[in-house]
C-alpha positions as CSV (number, residue, x, y, z in Angstrom):
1,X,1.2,4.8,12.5
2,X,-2.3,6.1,11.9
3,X,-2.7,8.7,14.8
4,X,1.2,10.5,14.3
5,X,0.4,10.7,11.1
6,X,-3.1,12.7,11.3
7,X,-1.2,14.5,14.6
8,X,1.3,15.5,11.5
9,X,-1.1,16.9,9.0
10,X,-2.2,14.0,7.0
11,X,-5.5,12.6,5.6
12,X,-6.0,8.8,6.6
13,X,-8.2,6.4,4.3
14,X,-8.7,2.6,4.6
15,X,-10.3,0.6,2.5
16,X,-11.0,3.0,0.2
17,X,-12.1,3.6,-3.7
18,X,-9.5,4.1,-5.9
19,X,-8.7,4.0,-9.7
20,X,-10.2,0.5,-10.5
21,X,-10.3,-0.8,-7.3
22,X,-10.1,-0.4,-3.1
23,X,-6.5,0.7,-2.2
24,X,-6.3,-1.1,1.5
25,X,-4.5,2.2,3.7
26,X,-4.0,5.9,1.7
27,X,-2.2,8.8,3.2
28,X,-1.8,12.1,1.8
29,X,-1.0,15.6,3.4
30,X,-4.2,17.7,4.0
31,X,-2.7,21.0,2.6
32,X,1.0,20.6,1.6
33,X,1.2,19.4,-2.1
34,X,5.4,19.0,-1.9
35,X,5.4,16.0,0.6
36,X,4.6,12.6,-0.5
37,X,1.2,10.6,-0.7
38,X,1.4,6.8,0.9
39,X,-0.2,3.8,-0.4
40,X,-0.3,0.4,1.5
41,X,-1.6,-2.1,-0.3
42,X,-1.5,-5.8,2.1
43,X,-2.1,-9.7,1.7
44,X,-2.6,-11.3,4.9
45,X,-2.5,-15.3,4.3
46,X,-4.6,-16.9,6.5
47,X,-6.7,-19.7,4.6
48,X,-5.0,-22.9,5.5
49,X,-4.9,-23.9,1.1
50,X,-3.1,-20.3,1.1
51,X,-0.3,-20.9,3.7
52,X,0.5,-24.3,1.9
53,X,1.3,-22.2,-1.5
54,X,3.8,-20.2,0.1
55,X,7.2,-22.9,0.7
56,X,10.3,-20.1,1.0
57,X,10.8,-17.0,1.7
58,X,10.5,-15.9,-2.2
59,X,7.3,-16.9,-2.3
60,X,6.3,-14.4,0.4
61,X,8.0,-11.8,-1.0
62,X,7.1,-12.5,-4.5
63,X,3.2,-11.9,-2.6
64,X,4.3,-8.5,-1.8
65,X,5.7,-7.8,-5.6
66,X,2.6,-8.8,-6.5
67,X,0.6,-6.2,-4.3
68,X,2.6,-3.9,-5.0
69,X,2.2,-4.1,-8.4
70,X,-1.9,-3.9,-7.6
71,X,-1.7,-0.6,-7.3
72,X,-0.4,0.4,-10.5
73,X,-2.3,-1.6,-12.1
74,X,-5.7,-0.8,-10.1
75,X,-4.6,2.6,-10.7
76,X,-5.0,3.5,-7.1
77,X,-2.4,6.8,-8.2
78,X,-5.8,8.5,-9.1
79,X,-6.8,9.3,-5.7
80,X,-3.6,11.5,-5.3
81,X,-5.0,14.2,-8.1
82,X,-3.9,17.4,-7.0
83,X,-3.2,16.1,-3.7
84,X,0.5,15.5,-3.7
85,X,3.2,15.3,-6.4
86,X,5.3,12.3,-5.2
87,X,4.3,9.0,-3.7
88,X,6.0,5.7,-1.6
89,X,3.8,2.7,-2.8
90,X,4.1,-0.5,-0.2
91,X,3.1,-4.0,-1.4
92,X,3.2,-5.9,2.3
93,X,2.4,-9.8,2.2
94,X,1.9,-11.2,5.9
95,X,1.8,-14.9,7.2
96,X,2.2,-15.1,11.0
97,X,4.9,-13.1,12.1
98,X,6.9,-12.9,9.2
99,X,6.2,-9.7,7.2
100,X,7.7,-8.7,4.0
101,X,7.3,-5.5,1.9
102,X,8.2,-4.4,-1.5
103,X,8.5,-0.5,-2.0
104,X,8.8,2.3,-5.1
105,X,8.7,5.9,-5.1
106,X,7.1,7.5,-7.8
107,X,6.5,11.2,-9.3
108,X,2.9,12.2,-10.1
């Protein structure tokens, strides 16, 4: 995903400071304000106390609610100033090979 999208134009940051915190994967068009930004923001559970929390399918997907929601409230939004007017926002939550991810679109 990372090398198309800098083949297509975009700016790549990982790990990076944003709003109140460090937004995990940030992509944003280098010069063209009218297509959207993309924030990933991922919970890998690993810890062996972690997996045991997580019983159904809900609870992994309630994981990725809950990142996605870490951007809003981190602010992580603030690194798009002037550099794009719409955004997708991904909260992924990952245990072994089962992968969800919660998604919004917003307007800047």
């Amino acid at each position: 995903m990372i090398i198309p999208a800098k083949e297509l134009g975009y700016n790549v940051e990982g790990n990076i400071e944003a709003g109140r915190g460090r937004a995990d994967l940030i992509l944003h068009h280098k010069s063209d304000q009218n297509l959207h930004g993309i924030i990933l923001e991922f919970k890998t559970i690993t810890t062996p106390s972690a997996v045991e929390k997580i019983k159904t399918d809900d609870d992994l997907q309630q994981l990725a609610t809950t990142a996605l929601h870490q951007i809003g409230n981190l602010d992580y939004l603030a690194r798009f100033q002037g550099k794009c007017r719409k955004a997708f926002l991904f909260g992924v939550a990952v245990l072994k090979k089962f992968v969800y991810v919660a998604g919004n679109e917003v307007t800047l």
